[in-house]
N, C-alpha and C positions, 0 to 999 in steps of 0.2 A: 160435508156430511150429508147423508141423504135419510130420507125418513120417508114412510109408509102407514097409511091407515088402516092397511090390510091385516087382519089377522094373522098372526107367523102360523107357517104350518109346521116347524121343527119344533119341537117340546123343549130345546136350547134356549129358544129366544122365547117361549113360552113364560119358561122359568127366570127368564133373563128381566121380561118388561114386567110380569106381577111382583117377579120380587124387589124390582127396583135397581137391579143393576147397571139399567144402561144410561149412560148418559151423551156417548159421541159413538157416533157408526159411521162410518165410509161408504159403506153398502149395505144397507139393512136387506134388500130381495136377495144381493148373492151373500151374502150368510146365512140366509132362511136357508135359503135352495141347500148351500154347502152342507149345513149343519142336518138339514132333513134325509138328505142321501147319504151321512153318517162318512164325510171327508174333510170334515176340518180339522185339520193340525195346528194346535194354538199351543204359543208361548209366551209366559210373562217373566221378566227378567228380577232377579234379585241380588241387587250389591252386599259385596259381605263387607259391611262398615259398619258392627257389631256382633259379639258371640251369640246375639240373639233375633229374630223379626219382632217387632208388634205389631198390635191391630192395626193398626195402620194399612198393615200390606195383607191384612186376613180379606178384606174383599174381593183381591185378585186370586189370594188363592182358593177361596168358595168361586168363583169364578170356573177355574180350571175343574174343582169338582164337579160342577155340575154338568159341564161341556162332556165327561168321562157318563157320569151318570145319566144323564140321557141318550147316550149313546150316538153323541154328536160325530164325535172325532179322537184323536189323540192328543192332551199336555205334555206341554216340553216346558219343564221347570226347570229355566236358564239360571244357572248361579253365575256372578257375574267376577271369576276370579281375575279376569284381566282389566272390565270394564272400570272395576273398582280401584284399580291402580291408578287410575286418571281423574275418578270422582265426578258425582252428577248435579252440575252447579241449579238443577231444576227444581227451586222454591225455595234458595238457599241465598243469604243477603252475603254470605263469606265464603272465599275457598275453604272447603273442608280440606281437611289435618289428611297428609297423603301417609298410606300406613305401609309396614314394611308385608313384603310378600309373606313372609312368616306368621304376620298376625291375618291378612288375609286367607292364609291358609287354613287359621284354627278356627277361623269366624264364621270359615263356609261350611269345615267340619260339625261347626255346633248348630246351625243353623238346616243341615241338610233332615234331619230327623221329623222336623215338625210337616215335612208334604206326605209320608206313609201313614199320616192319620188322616188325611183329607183324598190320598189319591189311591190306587192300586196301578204297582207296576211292575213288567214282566216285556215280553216279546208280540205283544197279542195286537191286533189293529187298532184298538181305543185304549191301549194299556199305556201309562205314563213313559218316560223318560225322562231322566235329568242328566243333564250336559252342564260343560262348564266353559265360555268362554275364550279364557285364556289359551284351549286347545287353537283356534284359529288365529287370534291376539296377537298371546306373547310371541310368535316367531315371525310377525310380521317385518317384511324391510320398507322401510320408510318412503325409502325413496320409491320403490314399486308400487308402496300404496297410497302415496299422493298423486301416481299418473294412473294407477290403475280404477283409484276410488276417488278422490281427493278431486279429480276434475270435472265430478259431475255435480259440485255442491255449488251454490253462488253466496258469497259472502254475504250479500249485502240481505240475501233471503234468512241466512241464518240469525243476521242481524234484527230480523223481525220478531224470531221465537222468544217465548216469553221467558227464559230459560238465560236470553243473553239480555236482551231488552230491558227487563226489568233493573238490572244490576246497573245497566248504561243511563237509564232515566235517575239514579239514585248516585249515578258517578260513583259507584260501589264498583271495585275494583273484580274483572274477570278475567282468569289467568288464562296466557296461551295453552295450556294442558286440558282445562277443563272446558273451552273452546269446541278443544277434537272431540269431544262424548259424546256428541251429537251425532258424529262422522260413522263413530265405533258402535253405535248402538242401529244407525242403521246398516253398518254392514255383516251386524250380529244376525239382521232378518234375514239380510242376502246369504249367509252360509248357512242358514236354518233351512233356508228354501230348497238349496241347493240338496245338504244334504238327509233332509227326514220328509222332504216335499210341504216346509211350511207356509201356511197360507194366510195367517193371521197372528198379528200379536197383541196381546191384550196388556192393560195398565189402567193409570189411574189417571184420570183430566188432565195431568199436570205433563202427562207426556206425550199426550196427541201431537204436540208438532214434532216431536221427536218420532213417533210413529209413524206419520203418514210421509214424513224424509223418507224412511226405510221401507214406502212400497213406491216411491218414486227413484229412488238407487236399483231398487230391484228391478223397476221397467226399466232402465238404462242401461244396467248391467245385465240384461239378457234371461230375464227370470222370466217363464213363457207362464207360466199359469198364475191366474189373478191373486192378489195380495190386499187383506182385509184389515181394516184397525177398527178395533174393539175397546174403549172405556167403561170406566166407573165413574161415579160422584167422589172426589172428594171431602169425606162425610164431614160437617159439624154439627153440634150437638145442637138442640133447640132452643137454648140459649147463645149461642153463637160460638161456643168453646172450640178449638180442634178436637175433634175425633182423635182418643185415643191418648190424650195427654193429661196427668195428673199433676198436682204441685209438687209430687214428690219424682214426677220422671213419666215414661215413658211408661205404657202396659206391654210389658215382655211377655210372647209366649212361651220361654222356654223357662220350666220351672227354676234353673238354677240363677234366674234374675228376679223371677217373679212367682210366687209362691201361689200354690191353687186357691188357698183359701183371700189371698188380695185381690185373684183374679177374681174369682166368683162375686166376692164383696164387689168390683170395679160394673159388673153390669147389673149387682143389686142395683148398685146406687144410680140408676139410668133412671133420668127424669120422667116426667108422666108422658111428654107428648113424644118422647121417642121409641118408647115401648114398642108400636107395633111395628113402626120403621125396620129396629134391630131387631126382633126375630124374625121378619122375612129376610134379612140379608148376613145373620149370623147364628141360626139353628137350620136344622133341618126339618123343624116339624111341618109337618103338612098346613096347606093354606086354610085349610075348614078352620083346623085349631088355633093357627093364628089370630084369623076372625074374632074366633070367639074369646081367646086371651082380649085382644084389644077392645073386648066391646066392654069390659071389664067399667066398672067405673067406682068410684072414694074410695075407701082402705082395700078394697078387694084390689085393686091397681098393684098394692106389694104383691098379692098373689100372683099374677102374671110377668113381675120383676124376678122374684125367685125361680121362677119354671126359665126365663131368658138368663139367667145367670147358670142355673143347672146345665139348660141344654148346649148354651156357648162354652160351659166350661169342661162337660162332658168330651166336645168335641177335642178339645190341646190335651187334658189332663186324666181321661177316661171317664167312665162312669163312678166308679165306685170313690174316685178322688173328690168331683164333686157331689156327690151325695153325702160322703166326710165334711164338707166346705158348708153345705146346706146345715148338715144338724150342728156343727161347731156354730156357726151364725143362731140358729136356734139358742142355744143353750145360751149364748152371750147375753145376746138381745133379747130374747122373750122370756127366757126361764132363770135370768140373773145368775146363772153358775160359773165359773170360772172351765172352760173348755180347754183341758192340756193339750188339745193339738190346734191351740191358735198356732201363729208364727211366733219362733221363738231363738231368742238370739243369745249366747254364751257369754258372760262375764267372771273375768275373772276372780278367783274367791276374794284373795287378795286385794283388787283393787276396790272389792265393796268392801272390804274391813277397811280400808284408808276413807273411803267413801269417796263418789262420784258426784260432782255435779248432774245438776240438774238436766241443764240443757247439754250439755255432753251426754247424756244416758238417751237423752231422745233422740239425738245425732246417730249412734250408737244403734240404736235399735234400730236407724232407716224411716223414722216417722217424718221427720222434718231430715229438711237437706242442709241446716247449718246453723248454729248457736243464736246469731239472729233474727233467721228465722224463729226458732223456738222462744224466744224472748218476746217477740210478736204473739204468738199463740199465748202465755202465761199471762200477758196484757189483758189479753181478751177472755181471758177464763177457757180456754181450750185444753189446757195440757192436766192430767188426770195420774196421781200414782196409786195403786191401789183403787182407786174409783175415789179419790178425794183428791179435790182441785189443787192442783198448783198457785200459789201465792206470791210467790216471789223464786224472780230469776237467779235468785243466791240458795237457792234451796241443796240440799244433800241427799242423793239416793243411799242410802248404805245396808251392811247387813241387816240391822234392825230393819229394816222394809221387806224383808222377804216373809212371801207368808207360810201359813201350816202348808199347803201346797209345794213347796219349795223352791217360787219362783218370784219376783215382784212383774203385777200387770201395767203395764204405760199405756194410757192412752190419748190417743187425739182427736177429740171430737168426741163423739155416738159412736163412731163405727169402726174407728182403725185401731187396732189394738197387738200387741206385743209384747210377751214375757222374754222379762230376760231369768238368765236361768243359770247361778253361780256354777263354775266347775273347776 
């Protein structure tokens, strides 16, 4: 990795070091240089091993936008339909579950819609492209591509990366399949190079050695023009939590896993000292205003949580969606009203006339991930029907609970909240 005291002169890396996204470079001068003379072709690769991304992988792709909006270069937002048939054993203590081509098909489908809200693309010199993979992959023959590719790797070096390493220090078992990822992901850079003249691929910490494989295949393999590896931080939160991960699961950007108004709630609730962190690296507003959001200090601090919750959630769900998420959070929280467009989930008439368990109904609504869990919560005074505590884990949701509104409210905590809603 090389680094520089110099100030960048591309507004790429400009935007790259104030707002915090670099964390590993190979070449800090030649991506200044590339990115200032407006020829860097950057791409970051995404496995379709879900109908949805999360935040997780939203730094790479503000990444990619801003590289477009400074008028760096061209994004190539690599779907990874073949990569993912092999699986990426990198920060992973178990083979991941290898899924059929069919479901990686519908995973890549659901997941392609969320880069036309971050990128513009077309035919133009900085205008995006998305590619898939398994175009160059699946028809690979085996045998041509352990003499053509395969003998320029040294086992013993791969045996270094932390990807295999770690699994082998832990005698946690690493499949011969999830081995090759390594092989495959650098030779995704060498066909990228080849065919859109890519020059860079960006990611997250965890795949630097995976990255800088695929600019050392690529001098091997005959790729004449220089090849750059670009990271992120793998964020945790100020408390040391992972980036991105709640009790109840993952932060989905695609509404049909994660609902705008959970989203919006998910960077309400962003503790005090990460504030200013996350909206330099997941809004767009300008840095004057960041500033002075973070300079914020005691209850004015929610103030600046809501404008980072508006503007992050602006970004996946539009504007007007979190602006609905904003005043629905209002009404709950500040003005005690019951808000019909919380999140709200169907039961049926019938089985509140038998009446529902307790922790089944919290199950049910997606609050808690399972009957023990919830039983935990009621322990501890957490679990709410109507806004009156739960007592006991034998308790009966039924029709009598539902109010003049026509819904009964569940909640968990202060902040999470759920109508269910007889039909």
């Amino acid at each position: 990795m090389t680094t520089t005291n110099a100030a960048p002169a591309s507004d790429f890396l400009k935007v790259m070091t104030e707002r915090g996204f670099i964390h590993q470079c190979s070449d800090l001068p030649g991506v200044d240089k590339a990115a200032a003379e407006g020829r860097v072709v950057a791409y970051v690769g995404y496995d379709c091993t879900a109908p949805s991304l999360h935040i997780g992988h939203l730094l790479s792709i503000m990444m990619l936008h801003w590289l477009q909006a400074t008028g760096a270069g061209k994004p190539i937002a690599l779907m990874g339909g073949g990569t993912t048939r092999v699986g990426d054993p990198s920060g992973k203590d178990e083979t991941r579950v290898l899924r059929t081509v069919e479901e990686i098909d519908a995973n890549k489908d659901a997941i392609k819609g969320v880069f036309s809200k971050f990128l513009k693309f077309g035919d133009g010199k900085t205008d995006a492209v998305m590619v898939d993979n398994a175009e160059w992959l699946a028809p690979l023959n085996y045998i041509e591509f352990l003499r053509d590719v395969g003998r320029h790797f040294s086992v013993n070096r791969m045996l270094t990366m932390d990807s295999a390493k770690l699994r082998l220090e832990r005698e946690q078992e690493l499949s011969f399949i999830e081995f090759n990822y390594m092989l495959l992901q650098a030779y995704d850079f060498v066909e990228l190079s080849r065919r859109y003249g890519c020059n860079m691929q960006m990611g997250g910490s965890d795949q630097w050695g995976n990255i800088v494989t695929g600019i050392d295949l690529g001098r091997r393999m005959g790729v004449k023009h220089p090849l750059f590896a670009l990271t992120c931080p793998l964020l945790t939160t100020a408390s040391g939590a992972k980036m991105g991960k709640t009790a109840s699961g993952a932060v989905w950007l695609n509404e049909a896993q994660l609902s705008a108004y959970d989203y919006w709630q998910f960077w309400r609730n962003t503790e005090d000292a990460d504030v200013e962190r996350f909206l330099k690296l997941f809004t767009l507003l300008p840095m004057a205003e960041v500033a002075r959001l973070a300079a914020l200090e005691g209850a004015e601090i929610n103030d600046a949580k809501k404008i980072l919750a508006t503007e992050a959630t602006a970004l996946i769900h539009s504007r007007a969606k979190a602006e609905a998420a904003a005043e629905t959070a209002k009404k709950t929280f500040e003005q005690g009203t019951l808000a019909a467009d919380l999140p709200t989930v169907g039961i049926a008439k019938s089985e509140l006339d038998a009446g529902v368990g307790v922790l089944a109904a919290f199950v049910k609504a997606g609050l808690v991930a399972s009957n023990s869990e919830a039983r935990r919560q009621v322990q501890g005074g957490g679990l709410k029907v109507n806004d009156a505590t739960v007592t006991s884990d034998k308790a009966v949701v039924g029709s009598a609970d539902v109010t003049s509104d026509g819904v009964i409210k569940l909640s968990l905590g202060k902040k999470k909240h759920v109508l269910l809603k007889p039909e």
